[in-house]
N, C-alpha and C positions, 0 to 999 in steps of 0.2 A: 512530226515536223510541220508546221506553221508554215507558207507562203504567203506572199501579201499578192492577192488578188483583187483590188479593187475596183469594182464596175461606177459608175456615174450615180451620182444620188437616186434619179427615176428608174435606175436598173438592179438598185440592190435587193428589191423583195424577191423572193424566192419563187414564185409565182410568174412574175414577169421573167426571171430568167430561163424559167423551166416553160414556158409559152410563147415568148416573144419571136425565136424563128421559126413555130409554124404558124403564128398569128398577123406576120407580117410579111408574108413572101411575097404578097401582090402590093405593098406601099412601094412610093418612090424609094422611099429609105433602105426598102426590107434587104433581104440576104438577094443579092444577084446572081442567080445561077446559071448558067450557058445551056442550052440545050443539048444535049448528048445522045446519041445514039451507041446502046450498051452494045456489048456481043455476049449474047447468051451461051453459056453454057451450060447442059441436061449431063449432072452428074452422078449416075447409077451408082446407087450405093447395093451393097452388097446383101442386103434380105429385100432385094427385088425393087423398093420403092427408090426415090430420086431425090434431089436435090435441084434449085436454080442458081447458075452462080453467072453473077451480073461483070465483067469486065467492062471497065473504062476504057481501055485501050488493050487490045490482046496480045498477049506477050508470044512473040516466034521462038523458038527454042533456043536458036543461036545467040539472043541477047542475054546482055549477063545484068540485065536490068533489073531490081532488084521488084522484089515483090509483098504487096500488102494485101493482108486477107481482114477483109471489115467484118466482123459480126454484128448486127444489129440487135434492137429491143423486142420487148414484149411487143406484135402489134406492126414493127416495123419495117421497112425494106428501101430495096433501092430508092425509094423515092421520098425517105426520109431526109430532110433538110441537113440533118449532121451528117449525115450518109456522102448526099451529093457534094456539100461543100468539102470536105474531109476531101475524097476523091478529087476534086479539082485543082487543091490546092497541094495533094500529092503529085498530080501529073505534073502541074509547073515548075515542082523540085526534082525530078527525073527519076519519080516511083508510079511503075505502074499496080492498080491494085484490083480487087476482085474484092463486092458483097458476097459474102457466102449465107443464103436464104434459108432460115430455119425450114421445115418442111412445111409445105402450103402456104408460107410468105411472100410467096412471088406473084399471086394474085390466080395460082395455078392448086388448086387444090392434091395434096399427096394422094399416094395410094394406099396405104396401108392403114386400118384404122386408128394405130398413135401418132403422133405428133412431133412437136418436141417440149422440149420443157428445161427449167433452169440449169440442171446436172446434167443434160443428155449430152454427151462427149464425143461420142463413135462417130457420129455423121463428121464430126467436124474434123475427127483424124484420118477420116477413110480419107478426105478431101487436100488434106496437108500430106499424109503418107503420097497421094497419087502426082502432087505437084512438086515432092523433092526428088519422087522417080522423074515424071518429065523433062523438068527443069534443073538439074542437078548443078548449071555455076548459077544459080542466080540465090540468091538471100532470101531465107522468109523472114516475113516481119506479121505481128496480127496485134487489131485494135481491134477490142469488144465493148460494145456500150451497154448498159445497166442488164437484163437480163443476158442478153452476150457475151457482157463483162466477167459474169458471174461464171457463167462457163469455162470462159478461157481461162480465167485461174484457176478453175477447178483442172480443165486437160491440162495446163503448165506445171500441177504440182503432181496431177496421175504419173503425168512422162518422165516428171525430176530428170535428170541429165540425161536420159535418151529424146529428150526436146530437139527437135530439127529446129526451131526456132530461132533467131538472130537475136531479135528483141520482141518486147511486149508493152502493152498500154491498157488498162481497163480502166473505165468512166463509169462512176455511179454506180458502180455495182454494186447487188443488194447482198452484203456476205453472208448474212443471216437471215436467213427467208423466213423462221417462224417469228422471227422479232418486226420485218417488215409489210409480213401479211398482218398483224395486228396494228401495225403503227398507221397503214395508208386505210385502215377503217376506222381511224375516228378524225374530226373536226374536217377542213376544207379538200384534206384527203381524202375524202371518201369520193368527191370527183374524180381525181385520178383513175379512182377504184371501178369508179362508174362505168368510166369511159372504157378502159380493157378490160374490164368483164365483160359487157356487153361485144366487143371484141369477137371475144375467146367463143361465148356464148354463140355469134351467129357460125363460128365457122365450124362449130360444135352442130349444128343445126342443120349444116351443109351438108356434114360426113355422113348425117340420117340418113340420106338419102343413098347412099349406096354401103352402110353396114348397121348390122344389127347390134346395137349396145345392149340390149334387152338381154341378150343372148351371151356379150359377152361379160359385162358390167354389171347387168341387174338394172341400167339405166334405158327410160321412156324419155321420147320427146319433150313431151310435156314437164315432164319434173326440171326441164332447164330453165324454165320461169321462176325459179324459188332458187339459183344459183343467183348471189348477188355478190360476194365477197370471193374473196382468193380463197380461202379456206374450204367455203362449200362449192367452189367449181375442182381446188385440186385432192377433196376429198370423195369427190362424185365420179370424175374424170379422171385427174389427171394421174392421180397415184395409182386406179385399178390397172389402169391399160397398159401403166409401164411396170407393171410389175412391185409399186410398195404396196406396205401394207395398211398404209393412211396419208395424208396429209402433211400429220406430222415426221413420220415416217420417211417421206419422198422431202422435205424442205429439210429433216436433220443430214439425211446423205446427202444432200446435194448441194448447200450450201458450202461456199468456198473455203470461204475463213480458218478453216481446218485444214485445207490443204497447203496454206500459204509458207508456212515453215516447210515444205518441200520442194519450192521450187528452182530451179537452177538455169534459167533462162533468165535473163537484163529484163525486168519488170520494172513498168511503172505504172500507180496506182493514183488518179487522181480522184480526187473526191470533197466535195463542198458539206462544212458541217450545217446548213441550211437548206438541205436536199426533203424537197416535201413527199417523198416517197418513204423515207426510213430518219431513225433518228440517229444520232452519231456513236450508239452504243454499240452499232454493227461494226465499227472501227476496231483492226486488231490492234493490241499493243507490240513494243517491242520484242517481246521473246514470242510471239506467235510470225512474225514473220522471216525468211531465210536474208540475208546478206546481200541477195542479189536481188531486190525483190526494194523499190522505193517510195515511199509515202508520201503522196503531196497533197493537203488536206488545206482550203483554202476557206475563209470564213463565209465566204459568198459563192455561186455559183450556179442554185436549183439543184433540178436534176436533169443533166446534160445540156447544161446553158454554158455558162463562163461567157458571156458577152462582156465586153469592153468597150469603150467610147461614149457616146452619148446615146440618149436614145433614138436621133434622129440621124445619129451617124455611127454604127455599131461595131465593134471589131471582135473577130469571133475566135477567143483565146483557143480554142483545144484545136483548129486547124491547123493553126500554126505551131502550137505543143508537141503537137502528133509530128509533122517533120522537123522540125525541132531536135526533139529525141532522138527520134530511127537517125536522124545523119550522122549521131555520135559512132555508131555501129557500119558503117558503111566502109 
């Protein structure tokens, strides 16, 4: 399905839409965000290590106000532009919500020598299972964005009908991680590549410093100067320490796309066929996806942009998509 998403002439390269709100948050024009003070939440997961999880406004138990859990990207966290705005624009529709921080994303480095990574599911249901115990009248609802996204399809179609879920939303999500580890290494993508790999790479750097990869990996400091691509950082890293047996291996399980005919939670899926991270071939067809589960595939967009207006006056479609949606479910 086709939507007409059209941004302003200056805003339709893909480029611009995929750079323009972190490249303008300090213009008069840029994205306006209010200053907020989060209330952290340190949520112990269950093989000892933790999580950060960023509340907007914290929810008391006796409200029956309804609740949004944001995953974020590769790279990401609260202090991401779509993050914040998303968030703002929830609480003025009467949803409170909560970042949930991959591990070591919150600017706090984990414990345990893994990480996380596109398929890793557990952290995010330990954290979903602990808030339908606490909060038992209130709604969940979860938005994930491009590696986030990817996840959350992936847990929405693990759960299939035991989903506590209300509804769902993923953004750019890469459903096929060995088609978009190859596609963001060639031509102007290889920036993107650049820039989160080096990333991944310093906080790989970080972990040196209080575990032995040597020992557990087969992996030296030094050999992380010759990690330039997704391929040789999740064939170095990321597939030993979780357990695949390569690269390929960890992007075939973990990729969503296969999960999507399972899912039975109110999904929606949006996604730009001009996303300079992957090409549109990641796109499932009809018979790969479940009924409940909707495809909004817009000709423009980046990746995780969807800007509207001018470009000196912007309007930032998927804030308002995101409440949008979830109110149909309330």
């Amino acid at each position: 399905m086709i939507n007409q998403f059209k941004p302003s002439f200056l805003l339709k390269n893909e480029h611009v839409q995929t750079l323009y709100s972190s490249m303008f948050t300090r213009c008069p024009w840029g994205r306006k965000i209010k200053s907020h003070k989060f209330e952290i939440e340190r949520f112990e997961l269950s093989d000892g290590d933790f999580i950060d999880c960023y509340w907007y406004n914290f929810q008391e138990i006796e409200s029956k106000k309804p609740i949004v859990m944001l995953f974020h990207g590769l790279a990401g966290s609260y202090k991401s532009p779509y993050i914040q705005g998303t968030m703002q624009e929830l609480d003025k529709n009467g949803f409170n919500s909560v970042v949930v921080h991959f591990r070591s994303c919150s600017g706090v480095m984990n414990k345990s020598p893994n990480s996380y990574h596109s398929g890793k599911t557990d952290d995010a249901l330990e954290f979903i299972d602990s808030l339908k115990n606490r909060y038992k009248n209130n709604k969940l609802f979860c938005t994930g964005y491009s590696l986030g996204g990817n996840m959350l399809l992936k847990l929405l179609g693990e759960l299939a009908e035991q989903s506590p879920i209300t509804a769902a939303i993923s953004v750019s999500a890469p459903m096929q991680l060995d088609i978009c580890a190859d596609y963001i290494d060639n031509g102007f993508s290889k920036f993107y590549q650049y820039i989160l790999v080096k990333n991944l790479n310093d906080s790989l750097r970080e972990k040196f410093k209080t575990h032995d990869f040597k020992t557990l990996i087969n992996l030296e400091e030094k050999d992380i100067k010759n990690l330039k691509t997704f391929w040789d950082f999740d064939d170095a890293y990321t597939a030993p320490i979780h357990g695949f047996a390569s690269a390929q291996d960890y992007y075939t399980k973990s990729s969503s796309k296969q999960f999507l005919k399972h899912i039975q939670t109110n999904t929606l899926i949006i996604h730009s066929l001009d996303d300079p991270f992957m090409t549109p071939k990641i796109l499932p067809n009809k018979d790969e996806i479940s009924p409940c589960v909707k495809l909004e595939v817009h000709q423009n967009g980046g990746h995780v942009g969807f800007i509207q207006g001018s470009f000196f006056k912007p309007k930032y479609y998927l804030e308002k998509r995101v409440v949008e949606f979830f109110k149909h479910f309330i």
